[in-house]
N, C-alpha and C positions, 0 to 999 in steps of 0.2 A: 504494500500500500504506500504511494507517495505524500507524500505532504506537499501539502495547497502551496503557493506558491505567495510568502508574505511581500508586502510594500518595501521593508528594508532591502530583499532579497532582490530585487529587482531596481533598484538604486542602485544596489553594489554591479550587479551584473553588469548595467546601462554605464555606468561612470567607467569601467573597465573597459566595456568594449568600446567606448568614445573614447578612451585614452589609448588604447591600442592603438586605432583608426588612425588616430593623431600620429603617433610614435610613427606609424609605419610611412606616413607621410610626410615625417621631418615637422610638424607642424608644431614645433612648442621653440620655450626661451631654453637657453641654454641654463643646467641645472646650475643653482646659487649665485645665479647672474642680478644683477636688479629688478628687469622683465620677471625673472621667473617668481622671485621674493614677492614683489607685488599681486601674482595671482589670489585669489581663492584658493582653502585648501579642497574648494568641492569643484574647483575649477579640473577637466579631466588634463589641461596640458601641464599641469603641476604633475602628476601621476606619469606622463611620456618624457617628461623632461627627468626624472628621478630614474624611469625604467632605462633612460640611454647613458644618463650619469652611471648606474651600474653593469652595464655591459662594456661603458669602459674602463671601469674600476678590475673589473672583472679580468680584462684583457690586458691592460695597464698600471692594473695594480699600485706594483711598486714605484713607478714613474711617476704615477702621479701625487703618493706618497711623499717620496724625494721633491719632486717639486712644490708640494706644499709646505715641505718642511724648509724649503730653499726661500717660501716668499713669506715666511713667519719669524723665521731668524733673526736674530739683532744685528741690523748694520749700524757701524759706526757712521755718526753724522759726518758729513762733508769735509763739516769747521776742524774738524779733528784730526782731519789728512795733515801729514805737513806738505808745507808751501813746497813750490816748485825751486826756491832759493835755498831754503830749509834740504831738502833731497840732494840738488847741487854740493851744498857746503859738507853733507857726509859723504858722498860719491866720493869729493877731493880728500877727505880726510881718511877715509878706507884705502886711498892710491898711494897716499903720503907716508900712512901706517904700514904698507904693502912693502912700500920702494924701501922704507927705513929696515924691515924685518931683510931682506936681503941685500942690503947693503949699496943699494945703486942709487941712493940717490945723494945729486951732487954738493959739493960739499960749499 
């Protein structure tokens, strides 16, 4: 004996098969894009955009792992490079220490 076929059951079904439909026709934002954040979550191309986010997770796993972990990481700010004079004046001082340690340089 089957059971009747309730209203939730057929939401789910419907929002599944519009999000398939979608997926399979490229039709959504790219998963955790701003487009895609902005959806509804009963929106179905929230659901296509999640299903292709894991088929390339799936595939690319680790890569895209590594690259997440690449655009989270703490870079030093700018200010904190040294100067392009600052870089010069060690260059000359590493050649200077260089020449000293074997004895060429003139007297």
């Amino acid at each position: 004996m089957s059971r009747p076929e309730t209203d939730e059951t057929a939401v789910i079904r419907d929002y599944w098969t519009a999000a398939r439909a979608l997926y399979k026709r490229g039709d959504f934002p790219d998963y955790g894009s701003p487009d895609w954040c902005a959806l509804d979550l009963e929106d179905p191309r929230k659901m296509a955009g999640l299903v292709a986010f894991a088929q390339m997770w799936l595939k690319y796993g680790d890569e895209i792992a590594a690259d997440l972990n690449r655009q989270l990481a703490y870079h030093e700010p700018a200010w904190n490079y040294p100067t392009l004079a600052e870089r010069d004046q060690a260059h000359h001082d590493m050649l200077a220490r260089a020449r000293r340690s074997t004895g060429k340089e003139a007297a």
